[in-house]
N, C-alpha and C positions, 0 to 999 in steps of 0.2 A: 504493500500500500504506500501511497505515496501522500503529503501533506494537504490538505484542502486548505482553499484559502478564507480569512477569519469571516469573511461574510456567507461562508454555505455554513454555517452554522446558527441554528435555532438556540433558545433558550425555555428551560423548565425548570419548574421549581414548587418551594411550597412555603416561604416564608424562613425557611429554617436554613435551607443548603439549595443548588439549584445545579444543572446539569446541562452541556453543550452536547446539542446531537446534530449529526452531521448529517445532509441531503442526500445521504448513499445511506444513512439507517443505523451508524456507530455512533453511539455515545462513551467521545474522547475527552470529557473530564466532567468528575463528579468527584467532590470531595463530601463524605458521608461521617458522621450524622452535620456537620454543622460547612457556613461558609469558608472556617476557618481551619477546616481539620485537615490530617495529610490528604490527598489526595488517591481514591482507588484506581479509578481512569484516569490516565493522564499523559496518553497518545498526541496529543495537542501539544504536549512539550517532547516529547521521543518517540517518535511512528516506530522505532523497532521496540522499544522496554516499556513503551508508557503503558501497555494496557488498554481494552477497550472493551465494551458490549455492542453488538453489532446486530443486529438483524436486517437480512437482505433479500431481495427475490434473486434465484441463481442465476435465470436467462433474461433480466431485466436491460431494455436496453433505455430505459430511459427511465427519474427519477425525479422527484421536485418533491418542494415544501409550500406549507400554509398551514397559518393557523384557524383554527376554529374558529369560527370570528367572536369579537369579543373575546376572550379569552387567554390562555396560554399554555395551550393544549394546541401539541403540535403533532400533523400527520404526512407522514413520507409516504407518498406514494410512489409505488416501482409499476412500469409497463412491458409486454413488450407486443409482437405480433399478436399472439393468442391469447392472453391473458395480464390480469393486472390483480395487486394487493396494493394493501395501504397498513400501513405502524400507526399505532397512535400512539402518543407518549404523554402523558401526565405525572404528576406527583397531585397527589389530593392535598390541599389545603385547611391549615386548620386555625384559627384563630379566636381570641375574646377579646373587645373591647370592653374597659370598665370606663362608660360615663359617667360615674361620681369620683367625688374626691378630687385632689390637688395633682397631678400629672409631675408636677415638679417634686413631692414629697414621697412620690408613689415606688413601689416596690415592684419588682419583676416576677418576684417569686421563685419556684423551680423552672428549672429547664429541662424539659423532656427529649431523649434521643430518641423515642420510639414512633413517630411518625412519620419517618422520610422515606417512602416506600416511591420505587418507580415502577409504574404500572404500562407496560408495555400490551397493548390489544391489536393482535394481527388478524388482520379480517381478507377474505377474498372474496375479491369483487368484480373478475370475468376470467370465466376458464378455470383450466388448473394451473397454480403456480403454484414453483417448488421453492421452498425458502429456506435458509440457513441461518441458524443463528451460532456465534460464538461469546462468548464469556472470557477473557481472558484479565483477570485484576491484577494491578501492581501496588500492593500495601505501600501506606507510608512512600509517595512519590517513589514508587519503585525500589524503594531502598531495601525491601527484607522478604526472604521467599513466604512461601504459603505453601498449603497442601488442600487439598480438594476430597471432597467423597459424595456418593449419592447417598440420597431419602429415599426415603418411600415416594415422594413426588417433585423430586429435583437435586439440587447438590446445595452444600455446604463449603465454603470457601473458609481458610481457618488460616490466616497469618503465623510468623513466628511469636508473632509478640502476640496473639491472641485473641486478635479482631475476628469476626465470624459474619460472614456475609451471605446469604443466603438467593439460593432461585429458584423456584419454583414455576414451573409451568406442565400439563397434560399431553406432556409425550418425553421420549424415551431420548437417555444425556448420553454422550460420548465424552469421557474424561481422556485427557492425553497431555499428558507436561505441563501439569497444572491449570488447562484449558477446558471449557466444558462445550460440548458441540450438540445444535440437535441439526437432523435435517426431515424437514415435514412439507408433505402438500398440502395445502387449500383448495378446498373445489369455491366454485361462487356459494358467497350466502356462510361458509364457514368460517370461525373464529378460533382462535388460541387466545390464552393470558399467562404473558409472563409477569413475573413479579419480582422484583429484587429489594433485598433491606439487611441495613446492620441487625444483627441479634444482639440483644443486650446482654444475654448470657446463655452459658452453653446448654440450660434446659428452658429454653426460649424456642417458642413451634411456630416453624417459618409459614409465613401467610401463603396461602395458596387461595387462588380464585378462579372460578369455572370461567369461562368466556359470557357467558351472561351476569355472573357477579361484578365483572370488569366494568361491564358495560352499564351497570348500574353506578360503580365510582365513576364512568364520565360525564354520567348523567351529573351527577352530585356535585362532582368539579366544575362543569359548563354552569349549572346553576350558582355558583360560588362567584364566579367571575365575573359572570354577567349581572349578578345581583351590585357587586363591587361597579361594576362601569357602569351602570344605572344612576349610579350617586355624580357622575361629571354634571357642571354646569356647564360646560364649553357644547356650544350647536356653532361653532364659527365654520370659517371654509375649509379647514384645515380637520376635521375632526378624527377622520380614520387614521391621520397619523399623531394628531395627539394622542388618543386613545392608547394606541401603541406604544407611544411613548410613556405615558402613564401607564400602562403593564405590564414592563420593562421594569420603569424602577419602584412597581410594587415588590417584584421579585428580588429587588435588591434590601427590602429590608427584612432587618431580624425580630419578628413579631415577637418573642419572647422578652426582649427588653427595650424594642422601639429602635436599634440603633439601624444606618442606613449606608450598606456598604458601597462604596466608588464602584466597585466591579467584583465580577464574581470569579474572576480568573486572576492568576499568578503570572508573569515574564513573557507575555507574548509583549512581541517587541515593537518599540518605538523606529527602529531602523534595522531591516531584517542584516541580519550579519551584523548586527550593533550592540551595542553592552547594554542600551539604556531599557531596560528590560527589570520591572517594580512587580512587587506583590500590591492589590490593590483590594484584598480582603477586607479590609480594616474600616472604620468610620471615622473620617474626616472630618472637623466640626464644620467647616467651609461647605464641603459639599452638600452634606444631611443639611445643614440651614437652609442652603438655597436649593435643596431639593423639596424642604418642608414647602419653600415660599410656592414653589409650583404646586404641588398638593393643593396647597390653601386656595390658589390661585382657580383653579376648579373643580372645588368645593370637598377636599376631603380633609376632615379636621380630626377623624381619630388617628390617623396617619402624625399629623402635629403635634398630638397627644402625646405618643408613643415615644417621638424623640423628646420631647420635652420632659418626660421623665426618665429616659437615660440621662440628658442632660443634664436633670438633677440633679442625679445620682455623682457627676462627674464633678460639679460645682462645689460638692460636701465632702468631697475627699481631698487628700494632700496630694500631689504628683514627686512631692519631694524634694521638690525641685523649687528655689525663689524665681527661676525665671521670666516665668509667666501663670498665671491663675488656672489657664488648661494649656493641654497639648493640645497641639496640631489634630492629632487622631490616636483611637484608641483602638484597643478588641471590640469585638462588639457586646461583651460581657462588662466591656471597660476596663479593661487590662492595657497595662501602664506600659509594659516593656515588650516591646516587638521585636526581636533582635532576629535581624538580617542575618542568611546564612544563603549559601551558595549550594549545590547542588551538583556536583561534579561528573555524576555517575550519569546526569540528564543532557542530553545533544541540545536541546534547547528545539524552537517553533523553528525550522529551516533552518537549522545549526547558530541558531542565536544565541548566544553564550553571553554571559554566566546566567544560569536560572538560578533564578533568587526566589527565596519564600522567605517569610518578615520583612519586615521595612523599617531601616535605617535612620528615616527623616523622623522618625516617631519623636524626636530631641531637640528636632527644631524649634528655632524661633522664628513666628511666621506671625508678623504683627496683625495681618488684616485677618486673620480669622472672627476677628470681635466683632468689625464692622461689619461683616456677614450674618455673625450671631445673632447683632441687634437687630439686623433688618429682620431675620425671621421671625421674630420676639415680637418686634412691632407689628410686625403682619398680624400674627398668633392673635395677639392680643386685642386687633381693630375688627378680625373676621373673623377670630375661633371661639376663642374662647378669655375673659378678662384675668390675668394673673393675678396669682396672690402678692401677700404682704409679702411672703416668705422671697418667694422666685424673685418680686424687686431687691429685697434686701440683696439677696446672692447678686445682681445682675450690678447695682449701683456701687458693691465693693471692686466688682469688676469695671464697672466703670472710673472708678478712683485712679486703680491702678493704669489703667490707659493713657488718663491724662496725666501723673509722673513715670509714663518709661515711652511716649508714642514718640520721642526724639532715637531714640537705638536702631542702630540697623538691625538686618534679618536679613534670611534667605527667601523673603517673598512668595508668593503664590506658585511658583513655580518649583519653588523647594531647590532650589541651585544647589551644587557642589563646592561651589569654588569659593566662597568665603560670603560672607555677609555684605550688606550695600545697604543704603539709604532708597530701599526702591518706591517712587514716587506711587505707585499702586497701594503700598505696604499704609503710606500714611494717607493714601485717601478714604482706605476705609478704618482708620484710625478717628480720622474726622468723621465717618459717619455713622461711629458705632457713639462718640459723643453727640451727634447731631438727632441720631434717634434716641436715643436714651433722655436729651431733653424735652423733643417732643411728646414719649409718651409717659415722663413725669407731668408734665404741665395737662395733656389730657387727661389722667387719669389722678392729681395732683397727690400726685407720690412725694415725698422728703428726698429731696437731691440735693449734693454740693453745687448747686448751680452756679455759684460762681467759678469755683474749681475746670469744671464742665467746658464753661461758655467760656473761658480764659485759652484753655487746653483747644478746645472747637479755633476758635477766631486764629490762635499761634499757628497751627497746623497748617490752616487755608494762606495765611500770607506767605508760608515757607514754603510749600505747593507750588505759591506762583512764582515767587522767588527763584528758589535752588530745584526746585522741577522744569522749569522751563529754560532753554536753550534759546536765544536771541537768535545766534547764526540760522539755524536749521529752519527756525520760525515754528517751533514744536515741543510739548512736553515731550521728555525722555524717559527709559526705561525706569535711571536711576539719577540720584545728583550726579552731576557733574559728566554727564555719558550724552552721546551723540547719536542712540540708537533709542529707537522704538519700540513699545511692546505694546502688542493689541490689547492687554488689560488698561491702559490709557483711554478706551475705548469708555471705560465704567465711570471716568469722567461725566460724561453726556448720561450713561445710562443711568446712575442713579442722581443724578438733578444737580453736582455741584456747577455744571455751568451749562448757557443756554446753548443750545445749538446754533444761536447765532451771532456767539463770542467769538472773535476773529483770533483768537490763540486756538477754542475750539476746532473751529474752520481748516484753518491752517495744521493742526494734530492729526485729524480726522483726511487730508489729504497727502499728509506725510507716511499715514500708518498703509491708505491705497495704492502709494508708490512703491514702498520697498516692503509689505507685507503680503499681498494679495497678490497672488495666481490665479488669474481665469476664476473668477470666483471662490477662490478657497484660500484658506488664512493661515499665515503661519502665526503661532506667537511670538518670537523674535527669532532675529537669526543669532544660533549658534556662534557662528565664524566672528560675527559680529561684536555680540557679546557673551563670552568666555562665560560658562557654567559649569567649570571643571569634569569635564565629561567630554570623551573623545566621540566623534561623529556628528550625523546631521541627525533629522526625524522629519516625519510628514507636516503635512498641514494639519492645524488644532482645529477638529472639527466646531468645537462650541465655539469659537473664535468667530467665525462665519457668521453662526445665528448672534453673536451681539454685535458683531459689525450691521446685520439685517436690524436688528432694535436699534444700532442708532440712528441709521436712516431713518426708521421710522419715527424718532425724534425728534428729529433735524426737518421734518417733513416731505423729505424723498420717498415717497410712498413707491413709486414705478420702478425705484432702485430696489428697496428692501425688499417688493414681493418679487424682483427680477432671481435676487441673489437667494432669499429664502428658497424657493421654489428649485431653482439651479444645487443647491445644497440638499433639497431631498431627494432630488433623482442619482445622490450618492448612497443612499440610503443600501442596506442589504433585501435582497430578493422579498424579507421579512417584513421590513420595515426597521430594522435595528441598525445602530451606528457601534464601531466602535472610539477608541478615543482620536486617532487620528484615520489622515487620509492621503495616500501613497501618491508619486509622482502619475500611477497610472489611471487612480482611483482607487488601485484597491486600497483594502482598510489593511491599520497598523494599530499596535499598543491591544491595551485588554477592554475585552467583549462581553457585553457590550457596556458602554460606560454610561454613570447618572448623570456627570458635565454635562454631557452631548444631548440625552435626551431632557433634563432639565431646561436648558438652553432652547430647544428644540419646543418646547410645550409657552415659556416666555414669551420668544419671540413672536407665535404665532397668537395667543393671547393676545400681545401690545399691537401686533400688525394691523389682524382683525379689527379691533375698535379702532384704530384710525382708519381705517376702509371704510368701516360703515360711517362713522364721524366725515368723512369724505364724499360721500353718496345720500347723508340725510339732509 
């Protein structure tokens, strides 16, 4: 087999952990029970050792994806002359919202591993077709052998260390070198179900399901989902692919304590044959804010909820650290130390090397995560739900601190390598994690240091114009004292510190279209340019695009941002999914698929929308 590229891949899940299945029927990564755990599949980083589960039609000459609509229940179907089947692939979903109580004081409780069951339904549907399936797991990112035996209705998969994985399905296994094989026909109208799940323990009775029990879990699941997208307020022009996008990064959170992971894949890479290759399991406070703000954005507030009491939870502990009040990003349990390690034994996605699992930047100092914060906070707060005493208290000590350390450099939104900067982005939302925090004291007439605040607020914005802006170039810059651009300057216009038709704006915004933009796609700065101690290049930032598209649409370029928005979806995968970047060919780069992208992606079409129709009433 040979590597498939990151866009034929689907995604499934069930809030807990989630799985890439490939358009040929192999599911090449799944880390079970949780987002976070070693990885069983994981062909998607080593096509010879990663492992896979596969099921295929044998004489298939032709194969595609779609999801169930609404949904995220995903079906391969294989053709060929005389005959065709179809996979269905789910994970059943299981959740509780608790509507009373403080969100921010609230508790997660237990976490359960026994849910994450993949339900594989193979149905045929013209002719006979012969179909194959193989099993092959690699514990622990491939790192430790296993052994294998049959049941009574499938096999048992039993690591060194003692993980126990099970599969069950109604026909007969071929074991061989630790691999399990069936090969079966379908007449039309016929069905199988396989099943796969962690055992908790070795007298734990692996699930097994008739072909009609299955098909009652998709019944259940399709109801689940579609109960879930019933709650959108968005009817704009754009809907089928917000929806999707909205999906997307329902699957990316961890309903057991709310947290909301960047991505659900490890080290697929930023430039293929390149180093820059992240674990991106983890919960970002940046990201999850502004993934909350889209949630909020059409209309889901138990979603807001959910982070907002991990949040809590993160605000009442020490980090141990006097550097900053929170990290950057945590576990999604909220585990402090992620310690990056490499993987030597793994070839990597098309020999992309080093495969990395943990992330290293977890130590960062990334000033603007606050100013993110507080935008979600004030969103929360204006459309979810009103916060307590308690959650201001936590939020106004955090705001204390911003306004004595927002003068320190950082490693910026980007998480650079190469040593810390003054990056002009870093203190914009530095100013606007002070600018909303005064806002929704005065709405909600909360006790604030306001003059602390409005000191800190005012200092910030004249150093901005000051030591951010570049005379010669006629342009804010990445960072002080730099002559290069970075499309996060972009957030300038987008969150309101200046108007669209401030002629430093103007002039920013024409600087970032000359040396950022290819054919409509956006890089976030260049490399070569400026030094991020990191050898190589990477693609175009896809989210870069959709907030280039939101500033036109602020600036009132409407024929530009629905030129560029629209041009930006037709990158989109066969699915509708992005990952984080986009290759010199199109194809996608980095990990799949990302909450940036589809975050970004659900915004800008929001903000488009209403100025379209604000333009046509």
């Amino acid at each position: 087999m040979t590597y498939k590229r990151i866009e034929d891949y689907g995604l499934i899940g069930n809030m807990h952990t989630a799985a890439l299945v490939g358009n040929d029927g192999s599911i090449d990564w799944l880390c079970l029970p949780f987002f976070d755990s070693p990885a069983i599949f994981n062909s998607i980083l080593d096509d010879d050792k990663g492992g896979r589960f596969s099921i295929s039609a044998v004489d298939a000459v032709d194969n595609r994806q779609i999801y169930f609509p609404e949904t995220n229940i995903l079906i391969t179907r294989f053709g060929s002359d005389h005959s065709a089947a179809q996979v269905t692939d789910f994970m059943p979903g299981h959740e509780e919202h608790d509507p009373a109580g403080d969100p921010w004081t609230g508790d997660s409780g237990d976490i359960c591993c026994s849910d994450s069951k993949v339900i594989r339904l193979v149905h045929g549907v013209l002719g006979k077709t012969n179909m194959r399936m193989e099993c092959t797991p690699a514990f622990e990112f491939a790192g430790t052998g296993h052994q294998v035996e049959r049941t009574s209705n499938g096999v048992v998969f039993t690591s060194d260390a003692g993980q126990k994985l099970s599969l069950t399905a109604n026909c007969e296994f071929d074991i061989e070198n630790g691999s399990a094989f069936a090969n079966f026909a379908l007449d039309h109208g016929e069905s199988i179900a396989f099943v796969l799940e962690q055992l908790e323990s070795s007298s734990a009775t692996p699930t097994s399901f008739t072909a009609d029990e299955a098909d009652e879990q998709f019944k259940e699941t399709v109801e689940f989902w579609r109960d879930w997208v019933s709650k959108c307020t968005y009817q704009g022009r754009w809907r089928e692919e917000v929806i999707r996008s909205l999906l997307a990064l329902k699957l990316l959170t961890f309903s057991p304590t709310g947290a909301i992971i960047a991505a659900p894949t490890a080290s697929l890479p930023e430039e293929i044959g390149g180093e820059r290759n992240w674990d991106y399991r983890y919960c970002w406070i940046r990201d999850a804010a502004l993934t909350i703000d889209a949630f909020m954005r059409m209309g889901y507030v138990d979603e807001a909820r959910g982070f907002m009491r991990w949040l809590g939870s993160r605000t009442r502990e020490s980090n141990g650290s006097s550097d900053s009040p929170l990290q950057i990003m945590y576990g999604i349990r909220g585990e402090h130390q992620l310690e990056e390690k490499t993987l030597d034994h793994l070839s990597g996605y098309r020999d992309s090397q080093p495969v990395r699992i943990g992330n290293g930047a977890y130590d960062q100092f990334q000033l603007d995560i606050y100013g993110e914060l507080m935008e979600s906070v004030y969103i929360y707060n204006r459309h979810g739900w009103p916060i307590s005493y308690d959650m201001w208290m936590s939020l106004s000590g955090i705001l204390d601190w911003v306004a004595g350390n927002w003068q320190r450099p950082d490693e910026g939104i980007w998480e650079v390598r190469g040593g810390r900067k003054h990056f002009v982005h870093s203190k914009l939302m530095a100013w606007n994690a002070l600018a909303k925090g005064l806002k929704l004291a005065d709405e909600r007439s909360f006790p604030a240091n306001r003059d602390l605040w409005i000191s800190a607020r005012d200092e910030i914005f004249h150093e901005i114009m000051d030591k951010g802006w570049n005379e010669e170039i006629q342009s804010f810059t990445q960072s002080y004292g730099s002559s290069v651009v970075d499309a996060a300057l972009l957030q300038l216009l987008n969150i309101g510190v200046l108007s669209p038709r401030d002629p430093r704006m103007i002039s920013t915004l024409k600087r970032i279209e000359e040396t950022l933009v290819r054919d409509s796609l956006v890089y976030r700065y260049d490399p070569e340019e400026s030094l991020d101690g990191l050898s190589g290049t990477e693609g175009t930032f896809t989210m870069c695009t959709f907030w280039l598209a939101e500033s036109y649409t602020r600036a009132g370029r409407l024929d530009d941002a629905r030129f560029l928005f629209e041009r930006m979806i037709g990158y989109a995968s066969p699915l509708g999914l992005f990952a984080e970047e986009t290759g010199p060919t199109g194809d996608m780069l980095g990990n799949f698929p990302q909450a940036f992208t589809h975050l970004a992606l659900i915004n800008s079409a929001f903000i488009l929308n209403r100025a379209l129709d604000q333009q046509q009433s």
